[in-house]
C-alpha positions in Angstrom: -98.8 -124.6 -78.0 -95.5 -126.2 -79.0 -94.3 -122.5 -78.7 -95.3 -121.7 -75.3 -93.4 -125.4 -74.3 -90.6 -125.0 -75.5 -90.2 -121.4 -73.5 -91.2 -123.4 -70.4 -88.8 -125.4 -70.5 -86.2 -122.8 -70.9 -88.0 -121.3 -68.3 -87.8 -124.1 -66.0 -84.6 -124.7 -66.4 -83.2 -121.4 -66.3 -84.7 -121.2 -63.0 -84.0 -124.4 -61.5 -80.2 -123.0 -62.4 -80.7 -119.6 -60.8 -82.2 -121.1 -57.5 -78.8 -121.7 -55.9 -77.8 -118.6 -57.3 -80.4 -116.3 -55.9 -78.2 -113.9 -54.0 -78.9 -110.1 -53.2 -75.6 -108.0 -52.7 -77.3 -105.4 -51.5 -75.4 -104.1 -47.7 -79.1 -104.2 -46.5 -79.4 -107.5 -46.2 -77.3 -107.2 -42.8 -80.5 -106.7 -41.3 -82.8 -109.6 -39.9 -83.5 -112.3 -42.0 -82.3 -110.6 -45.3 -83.2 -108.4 -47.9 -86.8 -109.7 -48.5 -87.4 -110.6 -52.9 -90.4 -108.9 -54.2 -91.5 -112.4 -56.4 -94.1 -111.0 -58.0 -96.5 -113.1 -61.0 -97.4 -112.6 -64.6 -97.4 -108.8 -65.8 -97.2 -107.3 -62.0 -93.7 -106.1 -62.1 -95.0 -103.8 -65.0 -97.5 -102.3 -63.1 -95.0 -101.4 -60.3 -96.0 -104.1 -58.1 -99.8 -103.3 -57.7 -102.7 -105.6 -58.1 -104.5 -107.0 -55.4 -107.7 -106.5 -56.9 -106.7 -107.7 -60.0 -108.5 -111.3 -60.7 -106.8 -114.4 -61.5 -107.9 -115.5 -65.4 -104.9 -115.3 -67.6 -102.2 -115.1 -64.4 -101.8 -116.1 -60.9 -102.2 -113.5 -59.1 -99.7 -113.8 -55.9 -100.8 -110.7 -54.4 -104.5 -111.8 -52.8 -105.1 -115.4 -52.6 -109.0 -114.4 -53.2 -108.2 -113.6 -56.9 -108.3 -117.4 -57.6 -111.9 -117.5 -57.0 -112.3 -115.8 -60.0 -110.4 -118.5 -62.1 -111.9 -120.2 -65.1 -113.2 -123.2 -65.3 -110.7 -126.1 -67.1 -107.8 -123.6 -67.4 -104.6 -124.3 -66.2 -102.1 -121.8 -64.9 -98.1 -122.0 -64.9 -95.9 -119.4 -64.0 -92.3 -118.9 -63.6 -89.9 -115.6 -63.4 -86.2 -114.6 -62.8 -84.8 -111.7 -63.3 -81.1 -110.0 -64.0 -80.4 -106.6 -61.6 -77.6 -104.0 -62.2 -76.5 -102.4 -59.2 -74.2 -99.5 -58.1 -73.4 -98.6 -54.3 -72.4 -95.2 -53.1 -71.7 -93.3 -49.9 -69.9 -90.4 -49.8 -66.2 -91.9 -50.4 -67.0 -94.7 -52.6 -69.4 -96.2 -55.1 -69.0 -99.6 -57.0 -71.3 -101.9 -59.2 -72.0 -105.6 -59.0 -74.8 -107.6 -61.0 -76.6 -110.7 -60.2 -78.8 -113.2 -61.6 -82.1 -114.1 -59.3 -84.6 -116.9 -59.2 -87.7 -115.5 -59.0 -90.9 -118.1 -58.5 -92.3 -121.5 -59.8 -95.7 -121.4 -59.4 -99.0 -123.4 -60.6 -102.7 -122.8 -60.3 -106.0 -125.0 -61.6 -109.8 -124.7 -60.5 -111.1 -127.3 -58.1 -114.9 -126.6 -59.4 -116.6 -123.4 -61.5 -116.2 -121.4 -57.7 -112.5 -122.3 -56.2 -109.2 -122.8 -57.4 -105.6 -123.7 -55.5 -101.8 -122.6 -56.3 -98.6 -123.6 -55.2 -95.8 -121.5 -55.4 -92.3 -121.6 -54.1 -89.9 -118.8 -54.2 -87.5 -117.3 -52.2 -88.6 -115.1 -49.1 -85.0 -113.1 -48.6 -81.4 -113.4 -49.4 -78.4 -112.2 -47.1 -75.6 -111.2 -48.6 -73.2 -108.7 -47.6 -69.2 -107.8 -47.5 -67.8 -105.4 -44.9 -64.2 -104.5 -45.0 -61.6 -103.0 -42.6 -64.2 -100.8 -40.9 -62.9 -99.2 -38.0 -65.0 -99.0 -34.9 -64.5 -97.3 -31.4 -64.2 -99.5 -28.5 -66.4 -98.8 -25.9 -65.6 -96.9 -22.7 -62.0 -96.7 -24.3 -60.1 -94.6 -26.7 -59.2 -97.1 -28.9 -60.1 -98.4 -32.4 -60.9 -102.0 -33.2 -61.2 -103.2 -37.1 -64.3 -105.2 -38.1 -64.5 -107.7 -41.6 -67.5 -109.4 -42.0 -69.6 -111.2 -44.9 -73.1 -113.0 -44.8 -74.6 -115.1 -47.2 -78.0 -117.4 -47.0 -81.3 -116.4 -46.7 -85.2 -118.1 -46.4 -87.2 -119.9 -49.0 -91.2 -119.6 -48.8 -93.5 -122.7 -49.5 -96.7 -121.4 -50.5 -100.1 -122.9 -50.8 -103.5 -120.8 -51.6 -107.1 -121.6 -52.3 -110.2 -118.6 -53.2 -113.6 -119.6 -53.6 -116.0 -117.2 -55.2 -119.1 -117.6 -53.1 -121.2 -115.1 -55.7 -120.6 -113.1 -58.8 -119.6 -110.4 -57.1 -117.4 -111.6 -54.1 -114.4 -114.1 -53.7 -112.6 -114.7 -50.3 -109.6 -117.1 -50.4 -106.6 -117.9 -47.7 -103.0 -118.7 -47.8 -100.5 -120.5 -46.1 -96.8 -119.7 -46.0 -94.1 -121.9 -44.7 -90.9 -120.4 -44.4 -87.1 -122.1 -43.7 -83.7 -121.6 -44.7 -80.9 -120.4 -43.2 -78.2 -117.6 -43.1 -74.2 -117.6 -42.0 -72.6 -114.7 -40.2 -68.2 -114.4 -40.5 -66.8 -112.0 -38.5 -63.5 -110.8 -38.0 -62.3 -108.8 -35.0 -59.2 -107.2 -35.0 -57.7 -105.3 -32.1 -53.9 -104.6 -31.7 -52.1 -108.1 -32.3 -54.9 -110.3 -32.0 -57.9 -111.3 -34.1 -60.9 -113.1 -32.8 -62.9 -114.8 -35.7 -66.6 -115.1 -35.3 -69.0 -117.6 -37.4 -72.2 -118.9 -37.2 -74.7 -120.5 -38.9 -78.6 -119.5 -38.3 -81.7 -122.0 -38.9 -84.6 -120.3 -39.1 -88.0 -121.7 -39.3 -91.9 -120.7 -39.2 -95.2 -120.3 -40.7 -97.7 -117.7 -41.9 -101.3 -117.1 -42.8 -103.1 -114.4 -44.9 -106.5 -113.9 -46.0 -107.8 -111.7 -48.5 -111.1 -110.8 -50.4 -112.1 -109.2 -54.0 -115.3 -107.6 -54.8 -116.6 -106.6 -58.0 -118.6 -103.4 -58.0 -119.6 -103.1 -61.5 -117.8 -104.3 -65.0 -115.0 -102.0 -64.6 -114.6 -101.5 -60.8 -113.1 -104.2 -58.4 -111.8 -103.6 -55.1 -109.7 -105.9 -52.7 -107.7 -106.3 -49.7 -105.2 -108.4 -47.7 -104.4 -109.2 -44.2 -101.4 -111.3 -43.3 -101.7 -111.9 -39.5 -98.5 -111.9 -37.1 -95.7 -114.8 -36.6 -93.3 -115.5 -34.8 -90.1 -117.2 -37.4 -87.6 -119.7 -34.8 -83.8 -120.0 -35.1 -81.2 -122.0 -34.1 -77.6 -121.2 -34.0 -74.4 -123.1 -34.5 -71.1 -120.9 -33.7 -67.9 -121.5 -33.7 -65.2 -118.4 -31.9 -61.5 -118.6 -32.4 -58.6 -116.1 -31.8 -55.1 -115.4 -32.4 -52.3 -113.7 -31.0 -48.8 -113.3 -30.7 -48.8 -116.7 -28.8 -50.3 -118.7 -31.2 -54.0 -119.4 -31.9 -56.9 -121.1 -29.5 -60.1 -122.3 -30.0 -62.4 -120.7 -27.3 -66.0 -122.6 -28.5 -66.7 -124.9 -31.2 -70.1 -126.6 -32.5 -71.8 -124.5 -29.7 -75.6 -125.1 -30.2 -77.5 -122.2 -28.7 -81.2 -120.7 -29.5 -81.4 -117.1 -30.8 -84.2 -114.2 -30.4 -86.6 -115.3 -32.8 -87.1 -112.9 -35.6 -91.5 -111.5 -35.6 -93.0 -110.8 -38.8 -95.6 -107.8 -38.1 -99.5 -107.6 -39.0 -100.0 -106.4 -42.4 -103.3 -104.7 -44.3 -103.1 -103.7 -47.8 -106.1 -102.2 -49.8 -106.3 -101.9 -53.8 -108.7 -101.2 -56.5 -108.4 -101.9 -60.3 -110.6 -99.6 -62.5 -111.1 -99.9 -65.8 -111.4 -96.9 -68.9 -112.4 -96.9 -72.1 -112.3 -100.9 -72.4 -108.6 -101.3 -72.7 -106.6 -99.0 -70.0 -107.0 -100.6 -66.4 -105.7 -98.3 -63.4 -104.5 -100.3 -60.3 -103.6 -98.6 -57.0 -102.5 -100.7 -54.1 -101.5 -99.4 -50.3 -100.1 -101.6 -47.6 -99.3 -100.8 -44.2 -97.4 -103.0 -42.1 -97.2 -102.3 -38.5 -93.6 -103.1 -37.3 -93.5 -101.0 -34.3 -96.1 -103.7 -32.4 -92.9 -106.6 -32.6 -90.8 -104.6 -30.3 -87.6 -105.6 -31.9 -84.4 -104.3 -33.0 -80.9 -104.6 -34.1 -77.5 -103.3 -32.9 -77.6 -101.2 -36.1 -80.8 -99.7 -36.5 -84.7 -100.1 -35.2 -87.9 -101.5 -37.0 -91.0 -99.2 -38.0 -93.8 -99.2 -39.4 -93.9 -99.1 -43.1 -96.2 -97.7 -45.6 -95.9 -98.7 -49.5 -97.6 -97.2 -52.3 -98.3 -98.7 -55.5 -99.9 -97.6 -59.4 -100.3 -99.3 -62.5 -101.8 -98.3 -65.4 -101.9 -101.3 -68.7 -103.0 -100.7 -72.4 -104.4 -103.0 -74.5 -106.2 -102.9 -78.0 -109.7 -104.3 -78.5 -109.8 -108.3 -78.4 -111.8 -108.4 -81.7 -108.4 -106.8 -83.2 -106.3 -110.0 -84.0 -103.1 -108.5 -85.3 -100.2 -109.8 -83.1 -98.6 -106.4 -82.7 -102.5 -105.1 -81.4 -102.6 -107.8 -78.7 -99.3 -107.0 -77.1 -100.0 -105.6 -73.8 -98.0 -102.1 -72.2 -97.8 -101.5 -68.8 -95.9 -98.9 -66.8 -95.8 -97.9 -62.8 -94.6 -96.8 -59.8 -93.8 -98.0 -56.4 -92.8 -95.8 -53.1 -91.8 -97.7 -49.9 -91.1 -95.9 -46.6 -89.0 -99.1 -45.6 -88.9 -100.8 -42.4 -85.2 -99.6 -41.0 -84.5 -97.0 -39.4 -80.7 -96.1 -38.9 -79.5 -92.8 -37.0 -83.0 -91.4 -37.2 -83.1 -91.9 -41.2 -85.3 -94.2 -42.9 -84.3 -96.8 -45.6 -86.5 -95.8 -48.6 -87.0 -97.8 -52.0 -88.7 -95.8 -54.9 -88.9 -97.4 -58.2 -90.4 -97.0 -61.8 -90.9 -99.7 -64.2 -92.5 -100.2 -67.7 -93.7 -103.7 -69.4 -95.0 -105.5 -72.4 -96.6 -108.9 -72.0 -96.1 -110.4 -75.2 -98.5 -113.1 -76.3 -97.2 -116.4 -77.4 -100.5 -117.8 -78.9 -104.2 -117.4 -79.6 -104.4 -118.2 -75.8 -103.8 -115.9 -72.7 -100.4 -117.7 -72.8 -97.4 -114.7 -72.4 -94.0 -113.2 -71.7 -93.9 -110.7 -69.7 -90.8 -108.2 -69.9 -90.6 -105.8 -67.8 -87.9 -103.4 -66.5 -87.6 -101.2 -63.3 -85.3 -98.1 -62.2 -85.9 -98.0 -58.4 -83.2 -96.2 -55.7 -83.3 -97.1 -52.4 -81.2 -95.4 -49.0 -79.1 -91.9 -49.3 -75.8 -90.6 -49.1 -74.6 -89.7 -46.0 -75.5 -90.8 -41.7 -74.1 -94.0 -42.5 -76.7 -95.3 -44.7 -75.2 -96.3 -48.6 -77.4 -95.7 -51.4 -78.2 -98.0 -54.6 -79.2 -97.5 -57.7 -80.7 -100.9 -59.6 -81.8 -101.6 -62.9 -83.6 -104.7 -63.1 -85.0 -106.8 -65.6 -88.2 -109.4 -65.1 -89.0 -112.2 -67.4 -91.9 -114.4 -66.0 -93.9 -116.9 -68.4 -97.5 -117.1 -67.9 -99.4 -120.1 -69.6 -102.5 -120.7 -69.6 -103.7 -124.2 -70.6 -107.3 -125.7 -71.4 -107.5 -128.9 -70.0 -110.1 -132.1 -69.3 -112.2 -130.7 -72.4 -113.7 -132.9 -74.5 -112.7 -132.7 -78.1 -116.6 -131.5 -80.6 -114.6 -133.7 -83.6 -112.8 -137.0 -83.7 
């Protein structure tokens, strides 16, 4: 046990340290509220993201609030991530490489009887972060060129709070609760002959969001689940200031100008998994989500919204528990993820494909573990406009597992 503290508090303060540094480079993150984190629990990373029928007993399980129905009795649940990403950008002139340390979640989870449970978690929902320089950009109706520089940085945090309560020995529903804030700044530089018109502005966003989500357990290797997050609208507020400058000198046209923006709407989501077990040790998980963009009716000067498909398999190993050999109870896990993306930019879709593989190395006689795992994913193309990245990233989350309020047999 003194082990598994000591690597919490690492953990906790390695993350606590990475919270304000939580930034994703990637150009993407122009769009709406950011590029959105994938903040996923325990060993899920490994498995390429999937698990929604996967139970919550030795991990909290982010992806179906339901799974905490399923939580043991006296156990206490901590869980905490970050993870380091490598990434080159390319388009067909140029390609560079930037690296960045991220904050992934704090989360904790404990059993209100022998039937329901309740977590909190808070991560980050999206980061925006982005550099554009000396693009050139026709005017419009004219035969001229004007030169754009812009940079964004910010992005949401997500409060969330989620309670499943196993209402047989078969079935466990649960709900959750997301409150989203944060905000995002937008510096823009227009330049067009001899003078340059400077555009910034700061964006408050603000909302909430509910999802539901049930697990049933067919037989003793079989469990199926699913998700529904239900549509919400997120509220912003926007301070700007505009300013320009020409051969005359420079002039402030606005300052500290408080005006309300088109809020952003987060679409209906349904997901479906299943989580079958082979042989005793090698558990299959496949998840698919649909989330049905189209419905909010929104877009952007630089692309449209779509509806999204993802795919996701994981398959874990795992020796016998009777074998008690430290190297026998380390736990290998490898998967793959697909994600049609959201965007849609000249007619081309943004996609994200990724493979990862994963140990979960146990820490003590407990369910207490690190879990490493690292991912190879690509996401856009080369060429009509869109930039392509290539990531390596690397997850460490800590999952401990506790026993508490038990009475001690021996004094």
């Amino acid at each position: 046990m003194k082990n598994s503290i000591a690597v919490l508090v690492f953990f906790v303060l390695f993350s606590l340290q990475s919270f304000g540094q939580s930034i994703s480079s990637s150009p993407y993150s122009l769009y709406g509220l950011g590029t959105v984190y994938d903040a996923d629990f325990g060993g899920i990373p490994g498995i390429g993201s999937s698990g929604i029928a996967l139970p919550s007993t030795q991990f909290i399980n982010n992806l179906n609030p339901a799974s905490l129905g399923f939580m043991n009795l006296n156990h206490f649940l901590f869980d905490v991530g970050g993870k380091a990403i490598l990434t080159s950008y390319e388009n067909s002139a140029n390609k560079e490489s930037r690296n960045n340390v991220q904050f992934s979640h704090l989360a904790i989870a404990f059993p209100l009887s022998d039937k329901a449970a309740f977590s909190f978690a808070l991560k980050p929902y999206s980061s925006s972060a982005y550099t554009i320089s000396n693009l050139s950009l026709p005017i419009i109706d004219s035969d001229s060129d004007y030169i754009l520089d812009a940079t964004g940085t910010g992005g949401l945090n997500d409060v969330d709070i989620s309670y499943g309560r196993k209402f047989s020995k078969k079935l466990s529903l649960g709900v959750s609760a997301s409150v989203l804030f944060g905000n995002t700044t937008d510096d823009k530089t227009f330049t067009i002959g001899n003078s340059i018109t400077n555009s910034y502005k700061t964006t408050n966003y603000s909302g909430a969001r509910l999802s539901v989500g049930g697990q049933y357990v067919v037989d003793s290797t079989l469990t199926i689940g699913s998700t529904l997050k239900l549509p919400t609208k997120i509220n912003g507020t926007q301070v700007g200031n505009l300013s320009t400058i020409n051969i005359s000198g420079s002039s402030t046209i606005e300052s500290e100008v408080t005006s309300d923006v088109d809020s952003y709407y987060m679409p209906f989501e349904a997901a479906f998994g299943i989580s079958k077990v082979f042989k005793n040790n090698i558990n299959l998980t496949v998840d698919y989500e649909r989330r049905f963009w189209n419905s909010t009716n929104q877009s952007t000067i630089y692309g449209d919204y779509i509806d999204q498909d993802k795919f996701a398999v994981g398959l874990s190993y795992s020796k016998p528990s009777a074998i008690r050999s430290y190297f026998d109870r380390i736990k290998y896990s490898t998967g793959f993820n697909y994600d049609t993306g959201y965007l849609e930019i000249d007619s081309n879709r943004v996609k994200n494909v990724s493979l990862s593989l994963g140990l979960s190395l146990p820490l003590e006689n407990s369910g207490t573990a690190l879990n490493v795992s690292y991912s190879y994913g690509q996401k856009g193309s080369i060429g009509d406009g869109l930039i392509k990245e290539n990531y390596h990233k690397l997850s460490l989350n800590l999952s401990l597992d506790a026993i508490w309020f038990v009475k001690r047999k021996f004094d």
